[in-house]
N, C-alpha and C positions, 0 to 999 in steps of 0.2 A: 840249874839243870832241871827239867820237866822231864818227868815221865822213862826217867835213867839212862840217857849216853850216854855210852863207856867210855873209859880213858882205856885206848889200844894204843899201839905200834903206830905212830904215825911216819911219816918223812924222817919230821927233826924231833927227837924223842916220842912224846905221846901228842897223839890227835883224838880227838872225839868222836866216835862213832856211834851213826845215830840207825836206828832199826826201819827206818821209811815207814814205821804204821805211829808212831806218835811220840818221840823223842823228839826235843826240842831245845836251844835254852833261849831264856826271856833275856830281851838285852833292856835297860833304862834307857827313858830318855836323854838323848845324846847332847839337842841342841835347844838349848836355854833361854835364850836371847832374841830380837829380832822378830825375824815372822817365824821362828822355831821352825825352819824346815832347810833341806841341806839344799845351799846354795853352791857349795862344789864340793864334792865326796869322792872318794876313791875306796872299792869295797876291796878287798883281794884275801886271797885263801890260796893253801895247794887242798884239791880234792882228790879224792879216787872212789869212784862207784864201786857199789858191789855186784850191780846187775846193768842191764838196759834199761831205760824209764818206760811204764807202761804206756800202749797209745790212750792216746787222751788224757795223759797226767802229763805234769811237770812238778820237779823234785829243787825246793827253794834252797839256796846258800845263806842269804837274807836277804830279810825282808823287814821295813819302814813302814812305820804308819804314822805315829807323833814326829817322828823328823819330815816328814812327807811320805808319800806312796811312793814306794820305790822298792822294785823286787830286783833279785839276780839268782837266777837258777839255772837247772839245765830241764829242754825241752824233751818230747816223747820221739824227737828223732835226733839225742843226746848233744844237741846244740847248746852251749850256752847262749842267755838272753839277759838283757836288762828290759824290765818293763818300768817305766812312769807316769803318773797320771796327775793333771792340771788341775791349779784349782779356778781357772775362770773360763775365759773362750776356746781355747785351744782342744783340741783331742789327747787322750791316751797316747802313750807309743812305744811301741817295742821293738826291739833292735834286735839280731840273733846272728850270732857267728857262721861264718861261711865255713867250718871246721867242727868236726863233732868230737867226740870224745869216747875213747876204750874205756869198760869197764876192767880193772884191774891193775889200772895201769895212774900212776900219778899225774898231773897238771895244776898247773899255777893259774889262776884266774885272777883276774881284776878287772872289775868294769868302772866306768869313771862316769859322773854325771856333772856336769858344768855348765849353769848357768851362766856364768859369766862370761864363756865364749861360743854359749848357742850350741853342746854340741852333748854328745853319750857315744863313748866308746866301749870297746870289750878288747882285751888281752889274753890271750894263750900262750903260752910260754914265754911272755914279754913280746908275741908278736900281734900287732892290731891286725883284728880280725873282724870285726863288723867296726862302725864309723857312720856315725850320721849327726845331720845337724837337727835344731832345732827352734823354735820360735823364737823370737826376742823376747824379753819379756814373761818365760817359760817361769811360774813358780807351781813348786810341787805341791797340789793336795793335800793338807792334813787331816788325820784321821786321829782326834784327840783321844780316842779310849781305846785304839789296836794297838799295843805295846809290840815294840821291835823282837825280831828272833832269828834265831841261826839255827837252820835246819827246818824252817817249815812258814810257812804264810805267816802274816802278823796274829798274836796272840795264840800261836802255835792252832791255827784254825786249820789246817789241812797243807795238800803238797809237800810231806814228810820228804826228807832227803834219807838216799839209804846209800850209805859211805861212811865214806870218812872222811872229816874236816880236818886243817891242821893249820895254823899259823896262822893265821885268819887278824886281819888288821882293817881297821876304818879310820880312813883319814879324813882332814876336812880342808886338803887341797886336793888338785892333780897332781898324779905321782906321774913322773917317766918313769920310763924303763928302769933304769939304773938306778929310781929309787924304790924300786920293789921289792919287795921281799925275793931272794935269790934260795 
């Protein structure tokens, strides 16, 4: 824990609550092996803001840099988004739910990123909400000295998240529905 999240009143006992000006935590390198960057991930949390995200900020859930560049947060018009960035020919891309989100109020997120079938999605209450596809051949960017983090850009470099995290899981397939966290 950087820069002191609280442990409050989450969902399902305690969540982490981070202050959006520099509370963060450092997560390790996740993936080892290979070309060390996530070939299929599934990120998921339940959040709750504690305000609106200013215009022209967005406020990170996690965010990747040694597993590859891979953000999921919510945007300045309380969207959530995944963003990803390539490491050869291809462009950046980011994806953003057609659903925003109340501040005070609970939701379940999961964004999925899948190389292996071309595609990045994002889940709200276990319902897909943004869906797109992607290049064949898509490998994520590595970023060997941005250490991963929950609640704020890699290496806790900005876009503080101000809420509350809880339950908060990364996998290294696609989850369905029914296997998310409930």
């Amino acid at each position: 824990l950087k820069n002191s999240p609280s442990w409050q009143t989450g969902l399902y006992a305690n969540g982490l609550e981070f202050d959006g000006t520099d509370d963060y935590v450092e997560v390790p390198e996740l993936i080892t092996t290979g070309d060390r960057v996530f070939d299929v991930v599934t990120i998921e949390a339940w959040v709750k803001l504690k305000s609106d995200v200013d215009e022209d900020d967005e406020w990170i859930i996690f965010a990747s840099g040694k597993d590859g560049i891979l953000k999921m947060g919510i945007n300045e018009d309380e969207k959530p988004f995944i963003f990803v960035d390539e490491s050869g020919s291809f462009d950046s891309k980011t994806i953003t739910s057609s659903e925003a989100l109340v501040s005070g109020y609970w939701y379940h997120l999961a964004g999925i990123y899948d190389s292996d079938n071309d595609l990045i999605q994002i889940y709200l209450n276990h319902k897909m909400v943004a869906n797109s596809s992607i290049e064949t051949n898509y490998v994520l960017d590595r970023a060997a000295t941005a250490m991963n983090a929950i609640g704020s850009s890699t290496g806790g470099s900005q876009d503080f998240f101000y809420g509350t995290i809880d339950e908060m899981r990364i996998s290294d397939i696609k989850r369905n529905t029914s296997d998310m966290v409930s």
